[in-house]
Structure formats: structure tokens, C-alpha cells
ROVEX-863397 format. One record per atom (N, C-alpha, C): residue number from 0; residue in one letter; atom name; x, y, z. Coordinates in nm, 3 decimals. Each point is the difference from the previous one (the first is absolute). Example, Ala and Ser with C-alpha at 12.3 -4.5 7.8 and 13.67 -1.06 7.14 Angstrom:
residues 2
0_a_N_1.319_-0.569_0.780
0_a_CA_-0.089_0.119_0.000
0_a_C_0.090_0.120_0.000
1_s_N_-0.035_0.105_-0.072
1_s_CA_0.082_0.119_0.006
1_s_C_-0.077_0.109_0.073
***
This chain:
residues 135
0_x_N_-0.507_-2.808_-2.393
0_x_CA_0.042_-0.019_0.137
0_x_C_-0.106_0.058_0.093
1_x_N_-0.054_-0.067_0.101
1_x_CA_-0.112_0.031_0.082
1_x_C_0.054_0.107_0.105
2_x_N_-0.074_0.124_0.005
2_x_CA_0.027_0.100_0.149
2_x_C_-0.063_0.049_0.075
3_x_N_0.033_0.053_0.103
3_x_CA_-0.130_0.055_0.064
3_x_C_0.009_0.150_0.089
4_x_N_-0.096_0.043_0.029
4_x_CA_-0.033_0.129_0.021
4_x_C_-0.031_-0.008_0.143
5_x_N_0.040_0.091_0.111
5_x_CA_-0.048_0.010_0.150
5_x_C_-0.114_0.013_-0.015
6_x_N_-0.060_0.077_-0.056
6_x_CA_-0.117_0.044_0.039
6_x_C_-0.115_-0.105_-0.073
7_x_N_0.033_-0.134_-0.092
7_x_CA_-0.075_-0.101_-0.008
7_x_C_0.040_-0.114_0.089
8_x_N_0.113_0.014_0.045
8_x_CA_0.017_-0.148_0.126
8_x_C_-0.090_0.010_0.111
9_x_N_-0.004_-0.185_0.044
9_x_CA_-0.073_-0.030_0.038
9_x_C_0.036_0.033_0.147
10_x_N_-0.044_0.066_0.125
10_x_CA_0.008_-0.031_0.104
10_x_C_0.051_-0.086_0.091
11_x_N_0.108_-0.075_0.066
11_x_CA_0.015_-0.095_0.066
11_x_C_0.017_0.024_0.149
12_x_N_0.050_0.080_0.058
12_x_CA_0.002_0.038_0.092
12_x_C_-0.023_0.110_0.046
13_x_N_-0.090_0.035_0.098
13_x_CA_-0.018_0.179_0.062
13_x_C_-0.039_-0.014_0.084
14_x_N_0.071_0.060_0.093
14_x_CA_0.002_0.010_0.158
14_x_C_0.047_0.204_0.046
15_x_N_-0.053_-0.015_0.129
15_x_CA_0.041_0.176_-0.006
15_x_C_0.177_0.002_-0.003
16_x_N_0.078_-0.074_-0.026
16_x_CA_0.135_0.043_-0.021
16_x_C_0.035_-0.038_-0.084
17_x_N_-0.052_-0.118_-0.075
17_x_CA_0.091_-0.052_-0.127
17_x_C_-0.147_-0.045_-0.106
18_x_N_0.041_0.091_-0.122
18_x_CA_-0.105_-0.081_-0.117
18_x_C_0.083_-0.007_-0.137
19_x_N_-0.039_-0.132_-0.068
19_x_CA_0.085_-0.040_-0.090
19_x_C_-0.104_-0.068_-0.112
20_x_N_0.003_0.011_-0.123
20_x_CA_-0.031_-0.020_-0.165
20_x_C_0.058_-0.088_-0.034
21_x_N_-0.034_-0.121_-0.035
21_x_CA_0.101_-0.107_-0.095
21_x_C_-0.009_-0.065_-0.080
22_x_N_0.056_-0.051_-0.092
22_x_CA_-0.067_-0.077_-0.129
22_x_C_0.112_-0.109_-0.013
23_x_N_-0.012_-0.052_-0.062
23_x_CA_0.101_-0.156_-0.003
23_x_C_0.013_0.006_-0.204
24_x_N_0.168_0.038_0.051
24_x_CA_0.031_-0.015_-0.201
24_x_C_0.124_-0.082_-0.009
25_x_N_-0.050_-0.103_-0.052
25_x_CA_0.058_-0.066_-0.022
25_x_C_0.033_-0.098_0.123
26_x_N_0.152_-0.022_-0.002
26_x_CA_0.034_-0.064_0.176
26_x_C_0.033_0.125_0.104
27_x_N_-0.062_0.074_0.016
27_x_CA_0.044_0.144_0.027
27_x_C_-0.138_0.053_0.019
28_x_N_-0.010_0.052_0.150
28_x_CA_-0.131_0.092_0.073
28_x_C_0.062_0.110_-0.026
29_x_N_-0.043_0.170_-0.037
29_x_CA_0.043_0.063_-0.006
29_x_C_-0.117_0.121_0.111
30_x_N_0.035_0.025_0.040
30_x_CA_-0.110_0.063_0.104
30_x_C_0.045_0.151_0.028
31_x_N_-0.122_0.119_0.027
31_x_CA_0.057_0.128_-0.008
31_x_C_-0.072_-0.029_0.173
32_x_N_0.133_0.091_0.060
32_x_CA_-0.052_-0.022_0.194
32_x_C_0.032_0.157_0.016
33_x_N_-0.117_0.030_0.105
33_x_CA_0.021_0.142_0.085
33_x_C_-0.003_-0.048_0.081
34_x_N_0.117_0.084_0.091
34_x_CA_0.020_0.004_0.208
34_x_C_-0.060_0.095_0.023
35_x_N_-0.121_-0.017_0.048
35_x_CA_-0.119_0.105_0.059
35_x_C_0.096_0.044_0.158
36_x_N_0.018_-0.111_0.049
36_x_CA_0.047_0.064_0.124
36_x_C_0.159_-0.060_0.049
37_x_N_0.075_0.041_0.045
37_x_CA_0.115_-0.060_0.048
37_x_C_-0.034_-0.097_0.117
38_x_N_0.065_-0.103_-0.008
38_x_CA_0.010_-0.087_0.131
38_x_C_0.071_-0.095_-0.016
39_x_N_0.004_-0.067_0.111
39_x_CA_0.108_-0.140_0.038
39_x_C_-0.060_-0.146_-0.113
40_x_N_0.134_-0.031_-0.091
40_x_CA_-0.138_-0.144_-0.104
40_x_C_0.057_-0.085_0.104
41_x_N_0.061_0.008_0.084
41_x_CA_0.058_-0.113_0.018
41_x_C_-0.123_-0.117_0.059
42_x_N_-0.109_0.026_0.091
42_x_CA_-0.055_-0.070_0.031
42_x_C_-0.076_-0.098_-0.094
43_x_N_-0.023_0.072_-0.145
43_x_CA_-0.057_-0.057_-0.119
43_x_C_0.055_-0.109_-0.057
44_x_N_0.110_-0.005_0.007
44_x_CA_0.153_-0.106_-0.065
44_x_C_-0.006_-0.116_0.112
45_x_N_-0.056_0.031_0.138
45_x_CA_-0.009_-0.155_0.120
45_x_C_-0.002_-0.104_-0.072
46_x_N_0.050_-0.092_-0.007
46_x_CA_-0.020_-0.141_-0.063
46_x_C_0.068_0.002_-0.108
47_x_N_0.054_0.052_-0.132
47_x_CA_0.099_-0.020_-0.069
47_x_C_0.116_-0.017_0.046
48_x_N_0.072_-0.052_-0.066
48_x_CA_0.138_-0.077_0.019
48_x_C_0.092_0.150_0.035
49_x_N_0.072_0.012_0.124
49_x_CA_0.051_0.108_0.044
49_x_C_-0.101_0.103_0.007
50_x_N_-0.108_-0.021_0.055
50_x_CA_-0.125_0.102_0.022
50_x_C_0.048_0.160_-0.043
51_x_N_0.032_-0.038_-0.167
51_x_CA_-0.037_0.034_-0.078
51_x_C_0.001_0.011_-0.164
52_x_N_-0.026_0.085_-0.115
52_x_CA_-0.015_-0.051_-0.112
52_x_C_0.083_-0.088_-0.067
53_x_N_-0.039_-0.091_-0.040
53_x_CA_0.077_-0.120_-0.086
53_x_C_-0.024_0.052_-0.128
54_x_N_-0.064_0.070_-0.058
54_x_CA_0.034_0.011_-0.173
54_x_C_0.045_0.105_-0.047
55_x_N_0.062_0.008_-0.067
55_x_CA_0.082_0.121_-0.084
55_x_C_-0.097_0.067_-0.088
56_x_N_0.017_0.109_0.041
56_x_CA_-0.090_0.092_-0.052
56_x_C_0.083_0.096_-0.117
57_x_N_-0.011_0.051_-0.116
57_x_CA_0.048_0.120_-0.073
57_x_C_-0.081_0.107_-0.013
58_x_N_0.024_0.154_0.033
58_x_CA_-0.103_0.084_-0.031
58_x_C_0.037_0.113_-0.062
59_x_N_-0.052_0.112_0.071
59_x_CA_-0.029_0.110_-0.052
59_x_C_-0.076_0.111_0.107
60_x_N_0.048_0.094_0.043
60_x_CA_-0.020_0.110_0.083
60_x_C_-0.036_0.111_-0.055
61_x_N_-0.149_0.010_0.008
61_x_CA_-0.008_0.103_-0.105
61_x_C_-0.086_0.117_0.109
62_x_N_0.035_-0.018_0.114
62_x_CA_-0.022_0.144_0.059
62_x_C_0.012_-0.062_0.202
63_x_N_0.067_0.110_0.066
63_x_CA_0.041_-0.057_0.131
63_x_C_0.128_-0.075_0.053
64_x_N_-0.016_-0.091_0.088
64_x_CA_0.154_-0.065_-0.004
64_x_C_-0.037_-0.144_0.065
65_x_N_0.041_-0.091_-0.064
65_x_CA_0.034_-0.126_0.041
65_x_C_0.150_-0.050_0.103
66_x_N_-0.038_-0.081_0.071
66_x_CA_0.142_-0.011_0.128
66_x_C_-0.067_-0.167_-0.002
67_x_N_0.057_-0.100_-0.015
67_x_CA_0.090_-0.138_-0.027
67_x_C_0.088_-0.036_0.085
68_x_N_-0.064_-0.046_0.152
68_x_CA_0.077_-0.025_0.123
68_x_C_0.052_-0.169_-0.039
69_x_N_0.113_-0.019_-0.014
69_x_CA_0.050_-0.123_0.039
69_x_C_0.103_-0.037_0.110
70_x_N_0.013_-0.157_0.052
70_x_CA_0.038_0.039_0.119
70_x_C_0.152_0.042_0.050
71_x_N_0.065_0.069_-0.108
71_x_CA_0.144_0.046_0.017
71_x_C_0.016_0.141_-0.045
72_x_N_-0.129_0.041_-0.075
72_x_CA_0.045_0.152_-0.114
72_x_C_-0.147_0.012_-0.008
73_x_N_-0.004_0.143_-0.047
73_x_CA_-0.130_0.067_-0.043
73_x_C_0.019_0.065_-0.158
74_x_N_-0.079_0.006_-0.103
74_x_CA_0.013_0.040_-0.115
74_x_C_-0.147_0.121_-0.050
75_x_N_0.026_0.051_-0.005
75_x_CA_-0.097_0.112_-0.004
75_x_C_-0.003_0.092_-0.158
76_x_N_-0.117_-0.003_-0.002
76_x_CA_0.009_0.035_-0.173
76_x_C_-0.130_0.118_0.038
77_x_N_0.013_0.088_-0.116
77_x_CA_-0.093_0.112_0.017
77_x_C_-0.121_0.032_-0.164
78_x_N_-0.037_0.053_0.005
78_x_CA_-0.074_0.039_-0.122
78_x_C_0.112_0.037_-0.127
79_x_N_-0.041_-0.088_-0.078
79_x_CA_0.120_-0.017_-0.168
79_x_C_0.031_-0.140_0.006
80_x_N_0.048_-0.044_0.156
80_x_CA_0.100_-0.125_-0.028
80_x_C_-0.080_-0.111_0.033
81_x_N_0.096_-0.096_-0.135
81_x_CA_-0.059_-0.108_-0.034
81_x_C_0.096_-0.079_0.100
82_x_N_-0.042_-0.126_0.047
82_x_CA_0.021_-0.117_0.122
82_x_C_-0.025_-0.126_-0.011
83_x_N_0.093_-0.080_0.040
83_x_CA_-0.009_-0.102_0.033
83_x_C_0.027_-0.066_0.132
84_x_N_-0.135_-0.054_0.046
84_x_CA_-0.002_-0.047_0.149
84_x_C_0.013_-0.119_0.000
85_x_N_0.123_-0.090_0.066
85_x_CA_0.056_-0.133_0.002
85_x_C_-0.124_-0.026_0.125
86_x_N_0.027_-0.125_-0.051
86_x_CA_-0.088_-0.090_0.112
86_x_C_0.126_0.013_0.156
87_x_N_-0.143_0.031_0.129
87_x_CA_0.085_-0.005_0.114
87_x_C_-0.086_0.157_0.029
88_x_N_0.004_0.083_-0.045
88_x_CA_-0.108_0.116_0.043
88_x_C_-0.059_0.047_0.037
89_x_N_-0.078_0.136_0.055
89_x_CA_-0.100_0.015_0.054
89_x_C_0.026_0.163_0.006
90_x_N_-0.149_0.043_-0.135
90_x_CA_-0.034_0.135_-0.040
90_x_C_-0.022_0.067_0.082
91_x_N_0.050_0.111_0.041
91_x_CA_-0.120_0.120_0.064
91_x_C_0.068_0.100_-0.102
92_x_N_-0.157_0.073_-0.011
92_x_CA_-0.017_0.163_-0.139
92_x_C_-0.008_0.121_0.114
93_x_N_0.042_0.095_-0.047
93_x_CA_-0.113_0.085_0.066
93_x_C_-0.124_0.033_-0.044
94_x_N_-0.081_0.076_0.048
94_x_CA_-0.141_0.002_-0.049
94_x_C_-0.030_0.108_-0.101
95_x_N_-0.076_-0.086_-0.098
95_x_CA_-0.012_0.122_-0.173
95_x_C_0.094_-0.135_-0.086
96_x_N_0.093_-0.083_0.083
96_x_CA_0.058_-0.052_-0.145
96_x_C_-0.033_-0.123_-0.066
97_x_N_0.016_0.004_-0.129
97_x_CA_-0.043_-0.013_-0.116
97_x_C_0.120_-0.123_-0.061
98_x_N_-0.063_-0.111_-0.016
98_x_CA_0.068_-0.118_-0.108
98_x_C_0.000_-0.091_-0.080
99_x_N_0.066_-0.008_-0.118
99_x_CA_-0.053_-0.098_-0.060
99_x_C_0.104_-0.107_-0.055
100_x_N_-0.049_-0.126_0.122
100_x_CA_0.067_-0.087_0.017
100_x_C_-0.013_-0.122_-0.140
101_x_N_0.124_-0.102_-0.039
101_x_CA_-0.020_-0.144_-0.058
101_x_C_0.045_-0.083_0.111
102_x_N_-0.038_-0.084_-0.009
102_x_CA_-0.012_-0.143_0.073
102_x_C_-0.005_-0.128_-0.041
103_x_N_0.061_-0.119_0.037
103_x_CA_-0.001_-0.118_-0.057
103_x_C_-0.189_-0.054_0.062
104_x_N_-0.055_-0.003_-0.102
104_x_CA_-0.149_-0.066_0.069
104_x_C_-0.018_-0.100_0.035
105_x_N_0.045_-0.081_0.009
105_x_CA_0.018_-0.122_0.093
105_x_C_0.048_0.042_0.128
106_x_N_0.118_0.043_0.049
106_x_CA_0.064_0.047_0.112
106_x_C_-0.103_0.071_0.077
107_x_N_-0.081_0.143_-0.096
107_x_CA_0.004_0.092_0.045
107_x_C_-0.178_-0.088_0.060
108_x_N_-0.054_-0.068_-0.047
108_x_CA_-0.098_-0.053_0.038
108_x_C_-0.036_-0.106_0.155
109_x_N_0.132_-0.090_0.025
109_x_CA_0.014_-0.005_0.138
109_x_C_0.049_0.104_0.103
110_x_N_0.024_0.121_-0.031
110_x_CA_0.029_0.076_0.117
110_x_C_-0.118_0.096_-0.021
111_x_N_-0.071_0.034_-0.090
111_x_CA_-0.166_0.015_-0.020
111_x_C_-0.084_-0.039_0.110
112_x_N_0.022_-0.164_0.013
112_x_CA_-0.083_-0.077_0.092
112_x_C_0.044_0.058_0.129
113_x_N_0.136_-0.034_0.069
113_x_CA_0.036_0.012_0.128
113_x_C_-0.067_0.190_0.012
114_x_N_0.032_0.047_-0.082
114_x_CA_-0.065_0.185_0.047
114_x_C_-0.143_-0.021_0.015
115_x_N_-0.087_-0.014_-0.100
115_x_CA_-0.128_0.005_0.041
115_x_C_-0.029_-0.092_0.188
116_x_N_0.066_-0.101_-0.007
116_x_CA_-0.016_-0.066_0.144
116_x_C_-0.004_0.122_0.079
117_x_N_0.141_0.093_0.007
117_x_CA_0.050_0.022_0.098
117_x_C_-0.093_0.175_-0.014
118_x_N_-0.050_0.031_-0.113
118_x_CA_-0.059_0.151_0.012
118_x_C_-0.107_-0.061_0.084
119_x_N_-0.084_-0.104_-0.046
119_x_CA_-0.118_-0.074_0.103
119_x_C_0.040_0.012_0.153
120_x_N_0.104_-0.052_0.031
120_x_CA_0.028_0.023_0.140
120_x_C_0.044_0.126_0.062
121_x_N_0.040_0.114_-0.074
121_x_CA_-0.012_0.106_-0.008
121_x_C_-0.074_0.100_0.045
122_x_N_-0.151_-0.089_-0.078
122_x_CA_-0.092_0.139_-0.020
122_x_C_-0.011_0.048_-0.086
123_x_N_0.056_-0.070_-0.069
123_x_CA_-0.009_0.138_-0.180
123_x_C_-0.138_-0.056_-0.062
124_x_N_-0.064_0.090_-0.034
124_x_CA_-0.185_0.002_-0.057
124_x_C_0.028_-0.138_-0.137
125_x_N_-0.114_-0.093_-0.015
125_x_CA_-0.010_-0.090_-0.070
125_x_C_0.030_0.070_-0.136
126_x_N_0.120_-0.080_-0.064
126_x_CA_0.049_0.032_-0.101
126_x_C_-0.102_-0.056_-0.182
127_x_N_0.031_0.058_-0.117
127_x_CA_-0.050_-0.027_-0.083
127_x_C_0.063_-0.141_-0.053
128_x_N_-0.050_-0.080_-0.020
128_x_CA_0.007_-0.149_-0.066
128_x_C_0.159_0.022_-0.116
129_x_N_0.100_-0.056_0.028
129_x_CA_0.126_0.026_-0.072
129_x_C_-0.010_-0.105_-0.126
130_x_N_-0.063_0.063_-0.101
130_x_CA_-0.006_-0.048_-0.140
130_x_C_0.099_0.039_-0.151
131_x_N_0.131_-0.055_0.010
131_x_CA_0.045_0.087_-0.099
131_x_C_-0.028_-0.041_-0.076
132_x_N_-0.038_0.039_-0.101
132_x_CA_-0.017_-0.033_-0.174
132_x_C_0.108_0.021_-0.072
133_x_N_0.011_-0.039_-0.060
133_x_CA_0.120_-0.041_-0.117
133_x_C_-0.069_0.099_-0.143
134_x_N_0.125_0.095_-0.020
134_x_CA_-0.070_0.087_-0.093
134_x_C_0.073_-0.051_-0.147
***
């Protein structure tokens, strides 16, 4: 069975608030993400369907706290707890935390596209080329 290690994943995203590692196993991106800094995603999610995340995410909190705004309830998970984020979402961490998310890779690959658009309009520094490899 193929696995992988943080500290050999590949780079996909790093910006001064959000940098994220990902590899593609199977039908499933599995990506380790730090929240360098707290802030609003919402502007990142513009253009997805209910401006914001459409794919279901499952993870893992392995230091800090995750908060999962949807638009009726908030779900907030801390360092230990494992999560599942329904489509309809929109993350904010505080800063230091630590995750390691699965993802449907197909899904998680059109809302890939709409973020890089929207870090571009942003301002967020030219990102590294999003290549997952299949381990």
C-alpha cells in the first residue's frame, strides 16, 4: 500500500497564511496544511457554488483548532480531533494549526482552480505549479 511522509510532499500551495503538501492516492488528495496566519477564507471560496467549499473534506487536527463556518452552525474541532467537513463550508484555523486532510480528487481539483484564481486576485505571491503525483 503506497504512503507518504510530510516532510517528502510535494509543495502545492504557500502563501504567508496558508501552505499545504499534497499527493494524490488513489481517488483521494491527501494533503498536510498549516494556518500560518488567521484570516477571513471567505473571499477565496468567490465563485463556488454558495461562495463556498463544495467538497467534503475528512481530516485530522494534529495541533491548533479548526472552525467550519456553515451558513446555519459552526463546528469547531481542536488538536486530536478527527473531522469531517460537508460540502457548503468555509475554514478559518488559528495560526500554528496543523492538518491532514483526504479529499475526493476530482472535486477537490475544481475548487483548486477557482482558489488559485482568486489568491491571484488577492495578491498572494505566484504559487508552485500544483502537480500531484500518484504514489
Amino acid at each position: 500500500m503506497p504512503g507518504i511522509r510530510k516532510e517528502t510532499t510535494p509543495i502545492t500551495v504557500d502563501t504567508p497564511w496558508f501552505r499545504s503538501g499534497a499527493v494524490e492516492l488513489g481517488d483521494l488528495t491527501v494533503a498536510f496544511e498549516t494556518i500560518r496566519e488567521e484570516r477571513d477564507s471567505a473571499p477565496a471560496f468567490k465563485g463556488l457554488p454558495d461562495d463556498s467549499c463544495p467538497c467534503p473534506h475528512w481530516g485530522l487536527v494534529t495541533s491548533g483548532r479548526l472552525t467550519l463556518r456553515y451558513r446555519d452552525h459552526d463546528e469547531t474541532f481542536e488538536s486530536g480531533d478527527v473531522y469531517y467537513a460537508a460540502p457548503g463550508h468555509l475554514p478559518r484555523g488559528t495560526a500554528g494549526t496543523e492538518l491532514i486532510t483526504f479529499s475526493p480528487t476530482v472535486e477537490l481539483e475544481k475548487v483548486n482552480a477557482v482558489l488559485a484564481k482568486n489568491r491571484a486576485r488577492l495578491g498572494a505571491p505566484e504559487q508552485p505549479d500544483i502537480n500531484l503525483t500518484s504514489t
